[in-house]
N, C-alpha and C positions, 0 to 999 in steps of 0.2 A: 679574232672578231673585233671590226672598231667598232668606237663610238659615233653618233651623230653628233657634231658642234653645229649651233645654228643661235642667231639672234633676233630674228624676224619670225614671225608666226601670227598666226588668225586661231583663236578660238572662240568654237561656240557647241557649246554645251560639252557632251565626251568626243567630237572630233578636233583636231588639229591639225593644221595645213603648217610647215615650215619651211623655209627655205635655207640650204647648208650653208655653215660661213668658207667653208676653207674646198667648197667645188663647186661645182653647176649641178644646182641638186633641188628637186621639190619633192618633198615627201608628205606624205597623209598618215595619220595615226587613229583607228577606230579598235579598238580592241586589237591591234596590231599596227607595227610600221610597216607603209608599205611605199617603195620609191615612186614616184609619176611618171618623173622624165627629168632630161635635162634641155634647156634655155637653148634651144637647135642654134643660133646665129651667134652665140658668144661662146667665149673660150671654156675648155670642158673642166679647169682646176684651178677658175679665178677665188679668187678671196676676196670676199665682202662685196660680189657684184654687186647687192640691193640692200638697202636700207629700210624699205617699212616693205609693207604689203599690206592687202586692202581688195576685202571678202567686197564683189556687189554683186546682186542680181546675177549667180550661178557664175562669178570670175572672179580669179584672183589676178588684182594689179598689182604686179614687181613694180617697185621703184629703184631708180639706177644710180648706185653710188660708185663703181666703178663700171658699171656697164655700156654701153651704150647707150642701148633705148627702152623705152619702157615696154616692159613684157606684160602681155594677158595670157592665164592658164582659164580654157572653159570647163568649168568640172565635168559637165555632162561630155561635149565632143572629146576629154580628154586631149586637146593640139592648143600651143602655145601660137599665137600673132602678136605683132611689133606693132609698136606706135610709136612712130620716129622721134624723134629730137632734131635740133637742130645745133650744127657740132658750134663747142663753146668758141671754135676760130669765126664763125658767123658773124659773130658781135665785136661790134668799134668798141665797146665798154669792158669792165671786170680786169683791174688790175691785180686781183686774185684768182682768177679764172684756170682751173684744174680739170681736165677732162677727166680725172678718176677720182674725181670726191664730187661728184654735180649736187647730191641733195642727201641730209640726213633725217631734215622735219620734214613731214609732209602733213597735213590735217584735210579731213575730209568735211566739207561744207555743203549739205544739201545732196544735187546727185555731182560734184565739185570733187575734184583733189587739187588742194594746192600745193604746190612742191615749192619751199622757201628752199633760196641758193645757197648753199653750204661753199660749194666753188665753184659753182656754175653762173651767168654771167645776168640771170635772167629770172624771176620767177613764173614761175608756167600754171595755168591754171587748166586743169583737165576737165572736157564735161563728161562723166562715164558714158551718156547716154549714145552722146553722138560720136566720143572718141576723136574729137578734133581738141588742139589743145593752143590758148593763147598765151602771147611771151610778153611779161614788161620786165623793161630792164629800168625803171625808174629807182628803184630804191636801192638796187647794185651803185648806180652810179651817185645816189646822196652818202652811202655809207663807203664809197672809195674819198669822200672828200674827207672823211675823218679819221680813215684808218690811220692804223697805228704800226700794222706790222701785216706781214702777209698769211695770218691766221684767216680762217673761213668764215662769212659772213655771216649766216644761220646758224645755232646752234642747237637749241633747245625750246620748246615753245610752251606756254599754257593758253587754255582757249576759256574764255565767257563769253556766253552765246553767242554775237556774229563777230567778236572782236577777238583777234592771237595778241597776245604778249610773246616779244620773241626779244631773244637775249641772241647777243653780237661778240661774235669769237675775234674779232680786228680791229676792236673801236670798245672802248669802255661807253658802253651806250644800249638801247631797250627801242622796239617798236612798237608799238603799239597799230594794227592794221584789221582795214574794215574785212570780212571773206568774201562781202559781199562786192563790193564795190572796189577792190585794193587799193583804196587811198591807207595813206598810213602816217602815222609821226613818227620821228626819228630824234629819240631824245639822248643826250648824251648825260651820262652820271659819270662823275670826275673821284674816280677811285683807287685804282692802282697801274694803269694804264696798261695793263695786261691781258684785257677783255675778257668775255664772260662765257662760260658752258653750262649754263643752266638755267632755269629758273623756274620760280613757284610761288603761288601765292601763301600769303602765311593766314592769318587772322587780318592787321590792320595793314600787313605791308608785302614787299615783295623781297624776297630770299633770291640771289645774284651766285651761282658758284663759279670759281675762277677757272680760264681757259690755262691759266699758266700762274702758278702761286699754290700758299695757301691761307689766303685771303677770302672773307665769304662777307657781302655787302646785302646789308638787311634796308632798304628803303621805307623810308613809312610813307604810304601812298598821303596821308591829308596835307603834313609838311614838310615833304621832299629830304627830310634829316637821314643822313647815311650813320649805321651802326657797322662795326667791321667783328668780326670774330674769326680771331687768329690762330687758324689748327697747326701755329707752328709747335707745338708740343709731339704733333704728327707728321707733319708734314715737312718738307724740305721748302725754302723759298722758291726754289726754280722749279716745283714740282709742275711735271705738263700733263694735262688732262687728266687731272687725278679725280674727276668723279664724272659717271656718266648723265647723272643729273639727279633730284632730290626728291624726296614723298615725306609727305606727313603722315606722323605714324604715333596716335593717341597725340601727347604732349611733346614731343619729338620731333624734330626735323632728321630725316633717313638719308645721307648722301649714299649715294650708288657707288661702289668704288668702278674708275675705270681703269687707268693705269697704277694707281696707288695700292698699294696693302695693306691696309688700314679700314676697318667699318667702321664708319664714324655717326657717331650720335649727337645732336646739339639739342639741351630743352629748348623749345620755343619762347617760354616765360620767363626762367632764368639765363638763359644765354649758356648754361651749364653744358662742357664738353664732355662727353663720354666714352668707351670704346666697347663696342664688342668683342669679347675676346673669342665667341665661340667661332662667330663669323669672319673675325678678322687671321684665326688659322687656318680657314677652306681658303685666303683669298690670298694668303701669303707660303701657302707650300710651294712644294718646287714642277716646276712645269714637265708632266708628262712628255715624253718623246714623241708621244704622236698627238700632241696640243699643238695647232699651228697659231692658235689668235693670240694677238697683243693684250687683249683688253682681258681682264682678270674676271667681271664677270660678263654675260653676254646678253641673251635671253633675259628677264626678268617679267613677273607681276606681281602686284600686291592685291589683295581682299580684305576682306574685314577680321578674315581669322587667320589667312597664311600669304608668305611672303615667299615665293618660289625665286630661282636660278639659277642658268647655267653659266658652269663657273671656268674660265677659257680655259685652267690650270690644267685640266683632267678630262674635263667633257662631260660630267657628272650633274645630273639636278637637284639641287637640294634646296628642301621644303621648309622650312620654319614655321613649325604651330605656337603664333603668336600668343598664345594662351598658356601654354605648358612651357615655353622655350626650347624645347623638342625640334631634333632635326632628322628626318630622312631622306630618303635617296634616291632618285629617279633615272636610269638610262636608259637610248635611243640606242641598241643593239645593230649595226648594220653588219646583214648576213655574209656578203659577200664583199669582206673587205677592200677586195684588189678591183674592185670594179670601175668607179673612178679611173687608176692610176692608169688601167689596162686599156682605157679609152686614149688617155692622155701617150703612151707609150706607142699608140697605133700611129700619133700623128709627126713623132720624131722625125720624122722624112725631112718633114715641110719644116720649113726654118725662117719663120714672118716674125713681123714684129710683134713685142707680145707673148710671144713662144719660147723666150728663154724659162730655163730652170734657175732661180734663184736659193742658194743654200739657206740663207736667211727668213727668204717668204713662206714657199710651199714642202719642200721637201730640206731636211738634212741629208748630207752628202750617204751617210752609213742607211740612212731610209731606203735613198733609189736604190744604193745598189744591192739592199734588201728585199726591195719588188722584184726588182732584174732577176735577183736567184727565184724568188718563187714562181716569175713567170715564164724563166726560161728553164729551170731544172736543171741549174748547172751551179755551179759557186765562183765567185770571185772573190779570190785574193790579193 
């Protein structure tokens, strides 16, 4: 029996809508998992097709990070529709431009999704209502004059009220942009020239986590003075995308570990480094055989009294009652493990692009040919 891995989800109240990291998978959880469907026009064992999702008016919008286009699930119809894109060769601009990383922020504005460009060439503004969606490539092409390296342009976002703060994974640099209107500023902050995967506001200033380092630039919004705090005690210098982004937590500033193993705690007032050791040993064991994600932890939320996520290592959820320091454990039990693969294994015929088996990505070599025996009832040696 697997596990469900998954980093995208809609909750509201005791339902949950998720969508799988490591296939084409949307699941529902009400006093049970139960699977929906899978994304009909996209590949049936992609990894990390979609990056947020986004409950309106009885549908859920996929956002496409390696996908193509944008998916809508109707709860009531139960059937998946496409809202196209336009391919990122469309565009003269985007000297970082990836058809399989097009967005990782997205923020919802009114009845509005913006999708800022992670690698795609363009930000797109969707109106839910009417399902047509506009493209400006204006701020692609102010932040290709400054880039630095072929890191992603969007990274991480915080919102007050009709304005995003967004941190720049190419350009040591911050935007600042209206939702309403997408005018925006493009300010550059001269720090380690590594660019930025995070940001948050703190109290007086802005909290920057590094796309590549481990370096963390603290801005004070009245006089633009940069404070730096060096998790090299944790960190390695070339560490790459060691945190998925950051939460205030009491006194604390909370980095989310992404590629790193390390939970790391910084006091906000004293600048004081910390570790968690409880959480930094969920995020540094050794990767389950059937963990396909890179990223250490995936899923996450915080509240006022617990801190939940799923952790890429194992497939496992774990809770933290902020109160006691108490941890338990939550898994997505999927009944019929080979279901996926059995889809996937139907299409071996066909041999498109896209359709390769990668040992590294989806499957280890000892896995396939461990589906193969269970689906054919024979053994290989």
């Amino acid at each position: 029996m697997g596990k469900l891995s998954y980093e995208i989800f809609v909750q509201e109240d005791e339902e949950r809508w998720m969508f799988s990291y490591d296939h084409n998978g949307l699941y529902y959880d009400h006093k049970g998992l139960e699977f929906l469907g899978m994304v009909p026009w996209e590949r049936k064992y992609g990894i990390r097709l979609y990056s947020n999702m986004i409950k309106f008016e009885g549908n859920i919008y996929l956002i496409p990070f390696r996908a193509k286009d944008i998916a809508v699930y109707s709860i009531k119809n139960k059937q998946f529709r496409r809202i196209a894109l336009k391919d990122t060769n469309d565009f003269q601009v985007g000297n970082n431009k990836n058809e399989l990383a097009k967005f990782w922020v997205s923020v919802v504005y009114r009845e509005n999704i913006i999708l800022m460009p992670h690698n795609y060439p363009a930000i797109v503004k969707l109106d839910m209502c009417s399902e047509n969606c506009e493209f400006s490539t204006d701020l692609v092409e102010k932040i290709d004059e400054i880039a630095l390296n072929g890191e992603p342009y969007i990274t991480d976002a915080y919102i007050e009220n009709d304005v995003a703060i967004l941190s720049v994974g190419c350009a040591d640099a911050v935007v600042e942009i209206n939702l309403e209107t997408l005018d925006f500023n493009l300010r550059e902050i001269h720090f380690e020239n590594k660019g930025f995967n995070g940001i948050v506001k703190g109290d007086n200033n802005i909290w920057l986590a590094p796309r590549i380092g481990n370096k963390v630039a603290v801005c004070d919004i009245g006089n633009c003075k940069i404070k730096t705090i060096d998790l090299g005690i944790y960190l390695e210098s070339n560490q790459y995308v060691p945190f998925h982004s950051m939460y205030k937590m009491g006194d604390n500033m909370c980095f989310i570990p992404n590629l790193c193993d390390k939970w790391i705690f910084v006091n906000r007032n004293t600048l004081k480094i910390s570790l968690n050791e409880t959480l930094t040993n969920i995020v540094s064991q050794p990767r389950k055989k059937y963990a396909f994600g890179k990223d250490r932890v995936m899923a996450f939320s915080i509240s006022n009294d617990y801190m939940s996520f799923l952790c890429g290592l194992d497939n496992i959820i774990y809770i933290l009652d902020k109160g006691t320091n108490e941890i338990s454990t939550q898994v997505y039990s999927l009944k019929n493990n080979h279901l996926v693969l059995n889809e996937v294994l139907q299409g071996l015929s066909v041999r498109n692009d896209g359709e390769l088996f990668l040992e590294e990505d989806r499957f280890t070599l000892d896995m396939f040919l461990y589906y193969l025996e269970k689906r054919n009832g024979f053994s290989i040696n």
